[in-house]
Structures are given as structure tokens and as C-alpha cells.
Biopython code that builds the backbone (N, CA, C, O; Angstrom):
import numpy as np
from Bio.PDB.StructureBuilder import StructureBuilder

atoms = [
    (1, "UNK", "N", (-46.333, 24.931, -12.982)),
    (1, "UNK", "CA", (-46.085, 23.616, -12.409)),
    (1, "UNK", "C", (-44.631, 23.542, -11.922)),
    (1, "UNK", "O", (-43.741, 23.701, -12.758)),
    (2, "UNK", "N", (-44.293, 23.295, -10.538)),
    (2, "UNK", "CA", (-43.066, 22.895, -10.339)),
    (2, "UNK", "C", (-42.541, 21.682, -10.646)),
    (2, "UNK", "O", (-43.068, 20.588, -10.846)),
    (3, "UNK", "N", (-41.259, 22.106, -10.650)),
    (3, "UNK", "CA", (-40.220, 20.813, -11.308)),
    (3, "UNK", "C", (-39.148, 20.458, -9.646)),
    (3, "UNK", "O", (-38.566, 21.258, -8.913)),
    (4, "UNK", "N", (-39.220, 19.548, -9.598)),
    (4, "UNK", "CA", (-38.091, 18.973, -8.781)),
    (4, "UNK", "C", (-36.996, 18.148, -8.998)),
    (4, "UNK", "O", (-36.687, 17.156, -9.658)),
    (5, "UNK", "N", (-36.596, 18.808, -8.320)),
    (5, "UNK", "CA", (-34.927, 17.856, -8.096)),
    (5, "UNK", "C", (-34.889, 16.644, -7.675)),
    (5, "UNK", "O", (-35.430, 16.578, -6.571)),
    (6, "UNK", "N", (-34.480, 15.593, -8.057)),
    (6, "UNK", "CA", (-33.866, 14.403, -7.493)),
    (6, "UNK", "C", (-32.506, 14.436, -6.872)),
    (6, "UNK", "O", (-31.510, 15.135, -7.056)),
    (7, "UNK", "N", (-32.838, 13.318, -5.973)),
    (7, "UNK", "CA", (-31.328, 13.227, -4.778)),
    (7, "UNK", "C", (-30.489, 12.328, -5.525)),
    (7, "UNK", "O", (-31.033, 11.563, -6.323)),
    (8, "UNK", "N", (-29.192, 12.311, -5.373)),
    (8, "UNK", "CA", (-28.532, 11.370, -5.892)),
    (8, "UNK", "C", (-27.893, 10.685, -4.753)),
    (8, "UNK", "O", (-27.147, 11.224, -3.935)),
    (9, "UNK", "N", (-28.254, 9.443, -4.775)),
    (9, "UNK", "CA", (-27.959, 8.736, -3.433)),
    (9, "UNK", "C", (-26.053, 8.744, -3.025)),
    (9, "UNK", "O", (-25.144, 8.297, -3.725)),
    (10, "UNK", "N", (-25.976, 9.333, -1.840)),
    (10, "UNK", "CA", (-24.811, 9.131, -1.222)),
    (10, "UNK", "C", (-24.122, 8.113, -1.743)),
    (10, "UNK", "O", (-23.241, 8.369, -2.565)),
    (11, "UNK", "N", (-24.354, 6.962, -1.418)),
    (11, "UNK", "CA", (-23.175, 5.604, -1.051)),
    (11, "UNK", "C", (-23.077, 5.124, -2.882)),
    (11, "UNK", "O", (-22.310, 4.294, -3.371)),
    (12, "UNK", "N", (-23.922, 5.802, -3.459)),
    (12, "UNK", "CA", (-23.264, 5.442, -5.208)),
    (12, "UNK", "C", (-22.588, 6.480, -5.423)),
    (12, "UNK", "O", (-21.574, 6.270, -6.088)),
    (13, "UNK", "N", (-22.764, 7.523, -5.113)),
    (13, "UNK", "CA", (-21.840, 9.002, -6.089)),
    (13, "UNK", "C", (-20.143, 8.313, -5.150)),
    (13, "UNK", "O", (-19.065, 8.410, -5.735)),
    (14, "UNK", "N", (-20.213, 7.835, -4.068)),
    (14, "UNK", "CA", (-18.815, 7.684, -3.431)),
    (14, "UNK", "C", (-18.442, 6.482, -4.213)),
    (14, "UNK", "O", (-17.224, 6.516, -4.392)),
    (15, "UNK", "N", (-19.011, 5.371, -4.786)),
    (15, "UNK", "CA", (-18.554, 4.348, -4.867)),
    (15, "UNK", "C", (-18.112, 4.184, -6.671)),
    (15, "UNK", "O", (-17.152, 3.569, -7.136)),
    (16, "UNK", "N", (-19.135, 4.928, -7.383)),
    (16, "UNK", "CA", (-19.182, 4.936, -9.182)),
    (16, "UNK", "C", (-18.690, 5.950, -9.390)),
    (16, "UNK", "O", (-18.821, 6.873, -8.586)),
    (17, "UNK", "N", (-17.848, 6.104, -10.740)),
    (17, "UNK", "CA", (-18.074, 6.961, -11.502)),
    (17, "UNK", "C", (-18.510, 6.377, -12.817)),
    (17, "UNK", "O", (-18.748, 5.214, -13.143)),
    (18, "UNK", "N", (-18.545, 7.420, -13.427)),
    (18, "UNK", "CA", (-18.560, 7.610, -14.941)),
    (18, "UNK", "C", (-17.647, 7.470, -16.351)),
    (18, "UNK", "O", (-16.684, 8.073, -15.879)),
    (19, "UNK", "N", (-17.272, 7.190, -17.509)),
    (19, "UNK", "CA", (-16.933, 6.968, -18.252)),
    (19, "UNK", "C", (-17.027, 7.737, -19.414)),
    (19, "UNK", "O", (-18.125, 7.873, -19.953)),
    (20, "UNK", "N", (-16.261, 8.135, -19.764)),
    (20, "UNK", "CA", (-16.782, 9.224, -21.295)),
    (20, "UNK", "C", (-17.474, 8.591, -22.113)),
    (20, "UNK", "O", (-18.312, 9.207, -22.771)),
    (21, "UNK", "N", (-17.311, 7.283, -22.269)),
    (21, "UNK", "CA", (-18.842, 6.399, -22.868)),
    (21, "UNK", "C", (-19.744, 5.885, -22.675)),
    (21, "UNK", "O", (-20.324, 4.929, -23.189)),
    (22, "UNK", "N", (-20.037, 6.959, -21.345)),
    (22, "UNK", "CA", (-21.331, 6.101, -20.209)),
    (22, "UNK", "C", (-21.862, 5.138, -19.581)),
    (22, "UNK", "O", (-22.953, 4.776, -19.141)),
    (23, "UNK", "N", (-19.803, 4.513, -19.724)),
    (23, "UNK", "CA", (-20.077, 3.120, -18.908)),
    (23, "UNK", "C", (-19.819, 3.814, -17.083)),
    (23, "UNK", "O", (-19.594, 4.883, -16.515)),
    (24, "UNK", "N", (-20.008, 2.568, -16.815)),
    (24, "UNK", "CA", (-19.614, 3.048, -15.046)),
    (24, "UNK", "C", (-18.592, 2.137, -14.212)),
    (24, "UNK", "O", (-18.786, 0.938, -14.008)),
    (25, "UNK", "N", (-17.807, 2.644, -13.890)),
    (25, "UNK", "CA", (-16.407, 2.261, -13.439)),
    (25, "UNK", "C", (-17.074, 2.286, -11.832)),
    (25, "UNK", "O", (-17.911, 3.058, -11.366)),
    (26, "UNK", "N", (-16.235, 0.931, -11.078)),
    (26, "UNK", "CA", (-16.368, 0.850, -9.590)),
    (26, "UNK", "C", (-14.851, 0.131, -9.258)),
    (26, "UNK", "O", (-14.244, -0.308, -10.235)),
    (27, "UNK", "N", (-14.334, 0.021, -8.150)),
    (27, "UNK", "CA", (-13.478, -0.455, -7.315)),
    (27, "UNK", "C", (-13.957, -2.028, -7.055)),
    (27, "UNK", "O", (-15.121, -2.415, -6.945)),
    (28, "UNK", "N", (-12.680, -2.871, -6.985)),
    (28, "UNK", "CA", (-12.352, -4.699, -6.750)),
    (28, "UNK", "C", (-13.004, -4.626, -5.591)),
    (28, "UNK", "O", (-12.926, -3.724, -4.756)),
    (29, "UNK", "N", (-13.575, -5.482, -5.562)),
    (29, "UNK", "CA", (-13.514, -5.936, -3.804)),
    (29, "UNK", "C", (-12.277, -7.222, -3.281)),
    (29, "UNK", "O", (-11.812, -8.052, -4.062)),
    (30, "UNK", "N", (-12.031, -7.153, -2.258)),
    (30, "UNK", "CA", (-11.522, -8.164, -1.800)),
    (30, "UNK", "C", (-9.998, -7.995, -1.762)),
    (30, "UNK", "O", (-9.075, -8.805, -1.843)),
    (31, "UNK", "N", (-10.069, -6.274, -1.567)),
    (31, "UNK", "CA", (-8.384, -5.891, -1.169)),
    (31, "UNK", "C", (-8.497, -4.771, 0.069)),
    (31, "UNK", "O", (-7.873, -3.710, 0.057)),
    (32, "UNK", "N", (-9.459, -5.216, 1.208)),
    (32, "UNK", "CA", (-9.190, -4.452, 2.307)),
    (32, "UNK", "C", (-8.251, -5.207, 3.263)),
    (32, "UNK", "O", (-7.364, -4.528, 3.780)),
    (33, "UNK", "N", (-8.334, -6.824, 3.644)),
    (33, "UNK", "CA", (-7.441, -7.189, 4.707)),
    (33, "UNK", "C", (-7.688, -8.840, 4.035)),
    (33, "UNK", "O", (-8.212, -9.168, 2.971)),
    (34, "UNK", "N", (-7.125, -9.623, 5.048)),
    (34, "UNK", "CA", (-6.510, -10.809, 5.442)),
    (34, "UNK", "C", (-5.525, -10.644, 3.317)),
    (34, "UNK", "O", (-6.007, -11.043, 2.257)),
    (35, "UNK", "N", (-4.322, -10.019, 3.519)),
    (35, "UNK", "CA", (-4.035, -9.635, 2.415)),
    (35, "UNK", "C", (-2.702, -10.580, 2.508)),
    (35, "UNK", "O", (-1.881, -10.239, 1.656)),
    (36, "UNK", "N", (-2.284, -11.638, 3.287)),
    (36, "UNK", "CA", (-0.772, -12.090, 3.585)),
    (36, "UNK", "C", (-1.543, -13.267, 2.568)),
    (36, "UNK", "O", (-1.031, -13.142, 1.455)),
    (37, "UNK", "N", (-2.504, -14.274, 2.552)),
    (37, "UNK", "CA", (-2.790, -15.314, 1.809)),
    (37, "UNK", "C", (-2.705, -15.092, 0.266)),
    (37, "UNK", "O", (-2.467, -15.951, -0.584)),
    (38, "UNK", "N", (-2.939, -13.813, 0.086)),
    (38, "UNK", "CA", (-3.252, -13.167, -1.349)),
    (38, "UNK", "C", (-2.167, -13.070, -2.009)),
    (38, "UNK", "O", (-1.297, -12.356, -1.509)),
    (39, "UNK", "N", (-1.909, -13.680, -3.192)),
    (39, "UNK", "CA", (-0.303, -13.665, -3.877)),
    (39, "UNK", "C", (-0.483, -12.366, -4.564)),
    (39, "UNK", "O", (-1.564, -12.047, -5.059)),
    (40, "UNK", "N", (0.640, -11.564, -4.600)),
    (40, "UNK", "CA", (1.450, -10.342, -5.300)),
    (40, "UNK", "C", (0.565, -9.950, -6.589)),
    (40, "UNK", "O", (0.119, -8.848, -6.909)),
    (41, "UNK", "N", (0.464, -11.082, -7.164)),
    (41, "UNK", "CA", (-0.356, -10.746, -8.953)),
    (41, "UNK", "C", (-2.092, -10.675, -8.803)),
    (41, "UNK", "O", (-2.837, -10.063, -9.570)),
    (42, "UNK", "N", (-2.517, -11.504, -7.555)),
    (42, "UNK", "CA", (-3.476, -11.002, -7.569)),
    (42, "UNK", "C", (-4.183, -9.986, -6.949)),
    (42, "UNK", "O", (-5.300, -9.576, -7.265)),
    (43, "UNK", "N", (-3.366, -9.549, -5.918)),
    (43, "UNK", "CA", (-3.747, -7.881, -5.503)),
    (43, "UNK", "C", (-3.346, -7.042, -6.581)),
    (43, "UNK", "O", (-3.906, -5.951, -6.687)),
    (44, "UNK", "N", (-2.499, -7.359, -7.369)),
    (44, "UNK", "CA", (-2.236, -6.178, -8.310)),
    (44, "UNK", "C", (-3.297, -6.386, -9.077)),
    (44, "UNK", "O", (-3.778, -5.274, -9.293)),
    (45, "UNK", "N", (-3.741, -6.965, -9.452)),
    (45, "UNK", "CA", (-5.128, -7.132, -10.279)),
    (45, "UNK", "C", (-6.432, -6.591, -9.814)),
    (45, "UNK", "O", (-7.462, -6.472, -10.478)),
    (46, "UNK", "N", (-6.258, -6.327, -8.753)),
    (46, "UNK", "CA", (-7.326, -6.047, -7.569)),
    (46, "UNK", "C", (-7.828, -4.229, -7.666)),
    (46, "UNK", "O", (-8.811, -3.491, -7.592)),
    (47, "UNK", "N", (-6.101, -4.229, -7.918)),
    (47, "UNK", "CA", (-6.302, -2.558, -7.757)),
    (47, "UNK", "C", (-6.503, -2.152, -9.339)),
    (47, "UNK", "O", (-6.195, -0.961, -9.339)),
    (48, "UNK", "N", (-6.877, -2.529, -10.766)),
    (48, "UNK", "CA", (-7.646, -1.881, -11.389)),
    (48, "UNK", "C", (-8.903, -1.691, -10.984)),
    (48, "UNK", "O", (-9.379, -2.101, -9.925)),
    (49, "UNK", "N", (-9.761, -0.724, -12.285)),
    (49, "UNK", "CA", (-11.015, -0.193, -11.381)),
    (49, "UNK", "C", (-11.401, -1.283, -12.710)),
    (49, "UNK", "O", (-10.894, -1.450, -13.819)),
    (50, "UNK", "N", (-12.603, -1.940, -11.961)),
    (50, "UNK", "CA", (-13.621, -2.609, -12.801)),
    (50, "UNK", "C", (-14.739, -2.144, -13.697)),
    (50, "UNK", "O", (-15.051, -0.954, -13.670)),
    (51, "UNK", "N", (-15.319, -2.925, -14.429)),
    (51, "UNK", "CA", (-16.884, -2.175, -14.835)),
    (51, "UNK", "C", (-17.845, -2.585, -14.501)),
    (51, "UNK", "O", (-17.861, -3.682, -13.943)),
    (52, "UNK", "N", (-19.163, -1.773, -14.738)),
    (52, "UNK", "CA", (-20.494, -2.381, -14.063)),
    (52, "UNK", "C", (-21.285, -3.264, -14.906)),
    (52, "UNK", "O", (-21.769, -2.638, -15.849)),
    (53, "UNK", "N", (-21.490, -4.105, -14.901)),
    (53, "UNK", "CA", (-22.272, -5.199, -16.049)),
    (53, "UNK", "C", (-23.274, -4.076, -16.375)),
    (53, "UNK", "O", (-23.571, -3.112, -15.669)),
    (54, "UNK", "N", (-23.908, -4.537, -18.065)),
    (54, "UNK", "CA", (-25.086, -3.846, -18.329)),
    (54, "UNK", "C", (-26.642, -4.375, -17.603)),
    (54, "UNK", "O", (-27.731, -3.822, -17.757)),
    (55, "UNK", "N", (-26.456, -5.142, -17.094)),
    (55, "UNK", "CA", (-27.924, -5.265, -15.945)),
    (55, "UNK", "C", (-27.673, -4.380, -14.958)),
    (55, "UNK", "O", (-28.504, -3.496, -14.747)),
    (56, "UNK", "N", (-26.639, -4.448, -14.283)),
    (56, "UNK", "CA", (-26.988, -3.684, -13.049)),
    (56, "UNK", "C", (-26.499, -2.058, -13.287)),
    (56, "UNK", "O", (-26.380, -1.368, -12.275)),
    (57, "UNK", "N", (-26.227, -1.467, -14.580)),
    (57, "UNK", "CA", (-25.880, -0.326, -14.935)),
    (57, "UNK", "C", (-27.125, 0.664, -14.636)),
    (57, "UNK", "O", (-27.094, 1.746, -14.051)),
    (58, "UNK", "N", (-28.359, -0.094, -15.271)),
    (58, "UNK", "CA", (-29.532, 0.676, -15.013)),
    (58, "UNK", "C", (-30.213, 0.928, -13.793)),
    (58, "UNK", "O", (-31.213, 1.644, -13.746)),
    (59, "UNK", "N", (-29.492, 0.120, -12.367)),
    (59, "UNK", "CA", (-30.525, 0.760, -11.549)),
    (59, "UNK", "C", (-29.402, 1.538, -10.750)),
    (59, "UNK", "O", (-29.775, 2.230, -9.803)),
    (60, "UNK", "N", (-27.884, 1.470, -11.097)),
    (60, "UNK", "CA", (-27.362, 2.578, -10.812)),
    (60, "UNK", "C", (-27.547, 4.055, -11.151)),
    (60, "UNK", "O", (-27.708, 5.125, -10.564)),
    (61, "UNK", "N", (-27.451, 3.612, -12.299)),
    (61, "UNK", "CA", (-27.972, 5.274, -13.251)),
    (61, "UNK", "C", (-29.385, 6.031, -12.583)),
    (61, "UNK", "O", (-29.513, 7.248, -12.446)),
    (62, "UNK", "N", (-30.331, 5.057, -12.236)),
    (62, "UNK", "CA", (-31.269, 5.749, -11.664)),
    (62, "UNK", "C", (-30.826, 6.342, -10.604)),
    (62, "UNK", "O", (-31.267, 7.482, -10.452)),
    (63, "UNK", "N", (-29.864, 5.836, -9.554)),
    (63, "UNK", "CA", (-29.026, 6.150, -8.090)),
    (63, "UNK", "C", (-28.496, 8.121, -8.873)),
    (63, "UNK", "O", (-28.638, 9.151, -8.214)),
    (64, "UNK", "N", (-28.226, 8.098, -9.571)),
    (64, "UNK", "CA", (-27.150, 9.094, -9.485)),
    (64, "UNK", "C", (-27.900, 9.719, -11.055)),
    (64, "UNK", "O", (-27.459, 9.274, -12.115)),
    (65, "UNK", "N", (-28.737, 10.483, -11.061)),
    (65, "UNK", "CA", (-29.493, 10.936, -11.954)),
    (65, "UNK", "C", (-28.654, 12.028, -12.869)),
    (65, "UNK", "O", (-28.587, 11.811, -14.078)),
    (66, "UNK", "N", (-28.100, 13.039, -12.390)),
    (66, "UNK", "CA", (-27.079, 13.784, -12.989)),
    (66, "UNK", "C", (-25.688, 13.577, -13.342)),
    (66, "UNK", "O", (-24.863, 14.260, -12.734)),
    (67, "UNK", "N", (-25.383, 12.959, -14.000)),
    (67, "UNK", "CA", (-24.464, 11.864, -14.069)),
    (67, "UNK", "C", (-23.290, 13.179, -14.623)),
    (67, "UNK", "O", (-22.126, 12.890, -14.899)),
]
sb = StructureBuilder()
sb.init_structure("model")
sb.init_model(0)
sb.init_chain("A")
sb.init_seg("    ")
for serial, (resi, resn, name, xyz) in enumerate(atoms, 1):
    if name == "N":
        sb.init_residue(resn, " ", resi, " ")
    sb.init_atom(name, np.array(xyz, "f"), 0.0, 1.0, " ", f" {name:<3s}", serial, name[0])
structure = sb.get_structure()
């Protein structure tokens, strides 16, 4: 019986990673432009990496099977 491979979708392997405790780390939104209105403390806040809630963890994980 063959076994197959699963794809791991493009636009999640670029956007997630991983966590040594199998959480999943992603990037802020809302620090590409109109950035002059945006005060100093909150772009700096912007640029930590966030986490993925545990609802939507699981249908990422399915995205990217070999984690």
C-alpha cells in the first residue's frame, strides 16, 4: 500500500512558525504603511511576534503537517 505525502501550504510555512512548545508564533498586522498617525510605542509593540489563539492553532497545524 502506498503512503503519501502531504503538501504544506505555501502562504502558512511563510507566515508561522513554530515554538519549542508547539505553540505557533505569527507577525502584528498593522505595521506596513499609513505609519505617521501611529505613535512610537505603538509600532514598537507591533514589531513583537504574536501568538496563535488555541482555536485557530488547529487548522493551521493541519496547513503545515511537518511541523
Amino acid at each position: 500500500m502506498a503512503k503519501y505525502k502531504l503538501k504544506t501550504k505555501s502562504s502558512a510555512k511563510k507566515r508561522f512558525k513554530f515554538t519549542g512548545t508547539g505553540k505557533i508564533k505569527r507577525k502584528k498586522a498593522y505595521l506596513r504603511h499609513i505609519l505617521t498617525k501611529k505613535s512610537p510605542g505603538s509600532k514598537r509593540n507591533l514589531r513583537q511576534a504574536g501568538l496563535i489563539s488555541d482555536v485557530d492553532s488547529a487548522s493551521i497545524k493541519r496547513m503545515m503537517p511537518y511541523r
